[in-house]
C-alpha positions as CSV (number, residue, x, y, z in Angstrom):
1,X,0.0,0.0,0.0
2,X,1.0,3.2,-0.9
3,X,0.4,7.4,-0.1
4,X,1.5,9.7,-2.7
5,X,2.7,13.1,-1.8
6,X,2.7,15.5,-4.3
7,X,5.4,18.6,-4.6
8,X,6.3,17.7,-0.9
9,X,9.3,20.5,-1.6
10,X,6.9,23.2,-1.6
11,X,3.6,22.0,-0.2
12,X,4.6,21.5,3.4
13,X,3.4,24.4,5.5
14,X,2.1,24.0,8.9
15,X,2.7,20.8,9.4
16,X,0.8,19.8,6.5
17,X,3.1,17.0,5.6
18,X,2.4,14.7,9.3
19,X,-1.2,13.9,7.6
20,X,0.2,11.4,5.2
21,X,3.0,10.6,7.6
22,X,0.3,9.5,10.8
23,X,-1.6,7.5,8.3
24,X,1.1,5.5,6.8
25,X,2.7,5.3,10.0
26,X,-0.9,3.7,11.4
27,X,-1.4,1.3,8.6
28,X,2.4,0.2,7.3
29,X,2.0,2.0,4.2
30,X,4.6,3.3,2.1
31,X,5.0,7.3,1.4
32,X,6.2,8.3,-2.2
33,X,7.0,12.0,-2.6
34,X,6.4,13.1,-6.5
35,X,8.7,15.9,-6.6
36,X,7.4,19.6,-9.3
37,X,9.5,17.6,-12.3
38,X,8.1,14.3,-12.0
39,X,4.9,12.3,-12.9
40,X,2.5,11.2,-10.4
41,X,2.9,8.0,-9.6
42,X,-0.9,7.6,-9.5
43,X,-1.3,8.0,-13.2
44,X,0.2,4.2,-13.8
45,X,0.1,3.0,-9.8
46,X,-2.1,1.6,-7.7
47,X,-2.4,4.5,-4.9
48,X,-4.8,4.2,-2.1
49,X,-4.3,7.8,-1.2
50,X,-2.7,11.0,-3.2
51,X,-2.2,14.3,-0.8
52,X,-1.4,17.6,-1.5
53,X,-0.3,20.3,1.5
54,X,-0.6,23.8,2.4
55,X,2.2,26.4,0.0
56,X,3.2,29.6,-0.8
57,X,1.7,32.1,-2.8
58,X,4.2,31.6,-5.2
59,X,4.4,27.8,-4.7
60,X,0.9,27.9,-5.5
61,X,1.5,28.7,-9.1
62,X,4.7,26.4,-9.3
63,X,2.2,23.5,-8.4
64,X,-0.4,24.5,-11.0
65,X,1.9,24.9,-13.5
66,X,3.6,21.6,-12.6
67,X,0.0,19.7,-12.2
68,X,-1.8,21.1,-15.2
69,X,-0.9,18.2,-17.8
70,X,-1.8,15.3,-14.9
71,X,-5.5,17.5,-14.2
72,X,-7.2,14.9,-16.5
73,X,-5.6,11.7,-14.8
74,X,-6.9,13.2,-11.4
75,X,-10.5,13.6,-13.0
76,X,-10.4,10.1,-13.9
77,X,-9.3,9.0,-10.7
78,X,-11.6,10.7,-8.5
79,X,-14.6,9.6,-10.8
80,X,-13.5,5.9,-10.4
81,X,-13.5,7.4,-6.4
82,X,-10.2,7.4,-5.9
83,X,-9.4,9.1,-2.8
84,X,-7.3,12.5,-2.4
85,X,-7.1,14.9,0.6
86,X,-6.1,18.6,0.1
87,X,-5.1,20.6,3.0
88,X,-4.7,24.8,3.2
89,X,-4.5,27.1,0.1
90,X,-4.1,23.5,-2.3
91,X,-7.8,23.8,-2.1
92,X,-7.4,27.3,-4.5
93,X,-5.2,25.2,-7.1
94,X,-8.4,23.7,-8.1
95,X,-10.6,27.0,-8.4
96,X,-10.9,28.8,-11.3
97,X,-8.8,31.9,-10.2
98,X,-7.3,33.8,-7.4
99,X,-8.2,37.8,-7.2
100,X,-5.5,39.6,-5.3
101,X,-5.8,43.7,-5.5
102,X,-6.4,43.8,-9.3
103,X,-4.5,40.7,-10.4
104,X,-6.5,37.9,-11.3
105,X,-4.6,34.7,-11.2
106,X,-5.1,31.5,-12.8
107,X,-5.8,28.3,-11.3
108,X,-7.0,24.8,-12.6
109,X,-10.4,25.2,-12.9
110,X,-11.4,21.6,-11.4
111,X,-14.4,23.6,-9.1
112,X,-16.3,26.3,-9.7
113,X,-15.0,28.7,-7.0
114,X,-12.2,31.2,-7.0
115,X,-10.6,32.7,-4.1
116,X,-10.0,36.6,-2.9
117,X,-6.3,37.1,-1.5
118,X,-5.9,39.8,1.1
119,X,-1.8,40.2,1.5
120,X,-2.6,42.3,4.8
121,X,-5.7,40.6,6.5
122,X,-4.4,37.4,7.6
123,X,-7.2,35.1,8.7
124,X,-6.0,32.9,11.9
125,X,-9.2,31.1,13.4
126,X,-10.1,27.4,15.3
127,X,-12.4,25.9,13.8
128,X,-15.3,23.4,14.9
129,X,-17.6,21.6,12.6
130,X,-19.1,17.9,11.6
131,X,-18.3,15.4,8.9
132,X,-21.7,13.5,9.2
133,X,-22.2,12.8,12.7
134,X,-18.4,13.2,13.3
135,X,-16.9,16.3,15.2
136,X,-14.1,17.9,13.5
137,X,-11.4,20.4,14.9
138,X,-8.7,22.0,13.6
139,X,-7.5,25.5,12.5
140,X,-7.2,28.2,10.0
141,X,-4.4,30.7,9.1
142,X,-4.6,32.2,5.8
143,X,-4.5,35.4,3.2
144,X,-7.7,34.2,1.4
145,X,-11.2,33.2,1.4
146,X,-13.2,31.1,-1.5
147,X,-16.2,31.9,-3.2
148,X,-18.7,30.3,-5.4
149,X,-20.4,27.1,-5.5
150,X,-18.9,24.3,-3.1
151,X,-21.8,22.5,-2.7
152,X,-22.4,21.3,0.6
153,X,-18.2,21.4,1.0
154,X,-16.1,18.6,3.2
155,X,-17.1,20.0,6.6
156,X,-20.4,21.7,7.8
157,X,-19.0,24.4,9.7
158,X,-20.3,24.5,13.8
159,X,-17.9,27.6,15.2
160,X,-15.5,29.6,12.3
161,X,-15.6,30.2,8.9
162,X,-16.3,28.0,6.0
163,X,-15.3,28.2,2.7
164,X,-15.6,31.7,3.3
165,X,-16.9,33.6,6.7
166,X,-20.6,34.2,5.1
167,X,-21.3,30.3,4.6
168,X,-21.3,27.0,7.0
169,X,-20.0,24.6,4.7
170,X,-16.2,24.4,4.7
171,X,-14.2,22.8,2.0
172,X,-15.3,21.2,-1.3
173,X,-16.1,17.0,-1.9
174,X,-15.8,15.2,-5.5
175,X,-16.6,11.6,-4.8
176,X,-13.5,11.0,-2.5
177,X,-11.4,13.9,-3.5
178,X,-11.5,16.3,-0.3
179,X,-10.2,19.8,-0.2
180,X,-10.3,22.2,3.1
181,X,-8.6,25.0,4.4
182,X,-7.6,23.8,7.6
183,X,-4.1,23.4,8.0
184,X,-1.3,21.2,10.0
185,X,-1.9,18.0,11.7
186,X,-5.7,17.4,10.8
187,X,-5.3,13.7,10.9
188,X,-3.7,13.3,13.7
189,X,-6.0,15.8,15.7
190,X,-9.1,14.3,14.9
191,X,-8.6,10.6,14.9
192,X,-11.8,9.3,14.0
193,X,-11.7,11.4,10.8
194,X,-8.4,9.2,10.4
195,X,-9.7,6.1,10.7
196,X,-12.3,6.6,8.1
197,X,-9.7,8.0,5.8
198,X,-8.2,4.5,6.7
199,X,-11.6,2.8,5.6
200,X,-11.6,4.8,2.6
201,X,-8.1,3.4,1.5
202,X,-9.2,0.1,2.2
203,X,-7.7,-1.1,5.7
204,X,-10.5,-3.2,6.9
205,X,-10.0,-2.4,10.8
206,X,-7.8,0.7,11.1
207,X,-6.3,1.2,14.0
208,X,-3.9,4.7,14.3
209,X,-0.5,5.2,16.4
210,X,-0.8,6.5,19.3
211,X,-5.0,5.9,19.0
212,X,-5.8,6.5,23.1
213,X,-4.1,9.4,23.0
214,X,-4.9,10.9,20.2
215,X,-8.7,10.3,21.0
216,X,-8.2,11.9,24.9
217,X,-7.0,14.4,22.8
218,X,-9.5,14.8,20.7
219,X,-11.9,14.9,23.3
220,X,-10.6,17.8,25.5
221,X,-10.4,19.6,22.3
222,X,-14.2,19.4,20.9
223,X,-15.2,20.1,24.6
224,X,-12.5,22.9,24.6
225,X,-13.8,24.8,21.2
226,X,-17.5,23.8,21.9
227,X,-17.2,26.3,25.4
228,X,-19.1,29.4,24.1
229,X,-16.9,31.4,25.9
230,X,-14.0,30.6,23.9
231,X,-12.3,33.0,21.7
232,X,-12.0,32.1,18.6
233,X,-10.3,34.0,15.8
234,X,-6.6,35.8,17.1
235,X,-3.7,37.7,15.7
């Protein structure tokens, strides 16, 4: 079994990269980084699961322009349901555009959204929400906000902001292709989010490293950002 990262060089922000790593570490499977040269290896492998991290502004259009000829092999793979997890601003590769001042930017075009870039409004936020029944915690730090049709997203937003502050559902959802803007270890701090990730790659009973902890973790957390009085967006 296999994870493919892709452009680990420049998508590894925040932690981003400890996603795949938590997974593989919790099921044996083997990481393979595809570097901005190469070709994914999911385009001729068997890969249970491809992620992409959080990047730059300007490793945001090194990656598109590095990812543009494989856009059709990850069509093809998400309708046959493969699965793919995007964390951070990799979400805005896949819009249509990014608007920053009067520069409008291109992207991939996968979605029908396009994000708004504010250099000097940084949005830093927790963030609470549901996948299904499922809590979900995790945060937010970034220049931009999406906007346009995401459907009902990945997340349905409890406390924070969604795709953007004026709707509750965070994220975008193809099949099993998942995008959201929260950012560093999302796996890792909400394990049962993990374990279905697990079930999605095909490991029968997951079980994660670390499991007990991770889920007395998890618990004080969703109690923690669930307390109304709680701040929750800083500087």
């Amino acid at each position: 079994m296999k994870i493919e990262v892709i452009y680990p060089e420049i998508c590894n922000l925040y932690g981003d990269l400890m996603n795949a790593e938590y997974l593989a570490r919790s099921c044996g499977a083997e990481l393979v980084n595809t570097g901005l040269k190469e070709k994914p290896r999911f385009l001729s492998e068997e890969i249970p699961l491809v992620f992409m991290g959080t990047t730059t502004e300007r490793g945001q259009e090194l990656a598109r322009d590095a990812f543009a000829p494989w856009l059709d092999g990850l069509k093809q793979r998400t309708q046959a349901g493969g699965l793919t997890l995007l964390t951070g601003n990799a979400l805005e590769l896949f819009g249509e555009y990014v608007q920053e001042d009067g520069n409008r930017i291109p992207m991939l075009g996968l979605f029908p959204i396009h994000a708004e870039r504010r250099m000097m409004a940084r949005y830093n936020s927790l963030y609470l929400g549901k996948y299904g029944e499922m809590d979900i915690v995790g945060f937010k730090s970034q220049f931009s906000h999406s906007y346009g049709d995401n459907g009902e997203g990945l997340f349905t937003t409890t406390r924070g902001a969604g795709l953007n502050p004026d709707v509750k559902a965070e994220g975008l959802r193809w099949n099993n292709l998942m995008a959201t803007y929260l950012v560093g270890p999302l796996t890792i701090v909400n394990p049962p989010f993990a374990k279905e990730l697990l079930r999605l790659m095909g490991v029968e009973e997951p079980h994660l490293e670390f499991e007990e902890a991770a889920m007395d973790a998890y618990r004080t957390r969703v109690e923690e950002f669930s307390d109304p009085n709680r701040g929750f967006t800083y500087h």
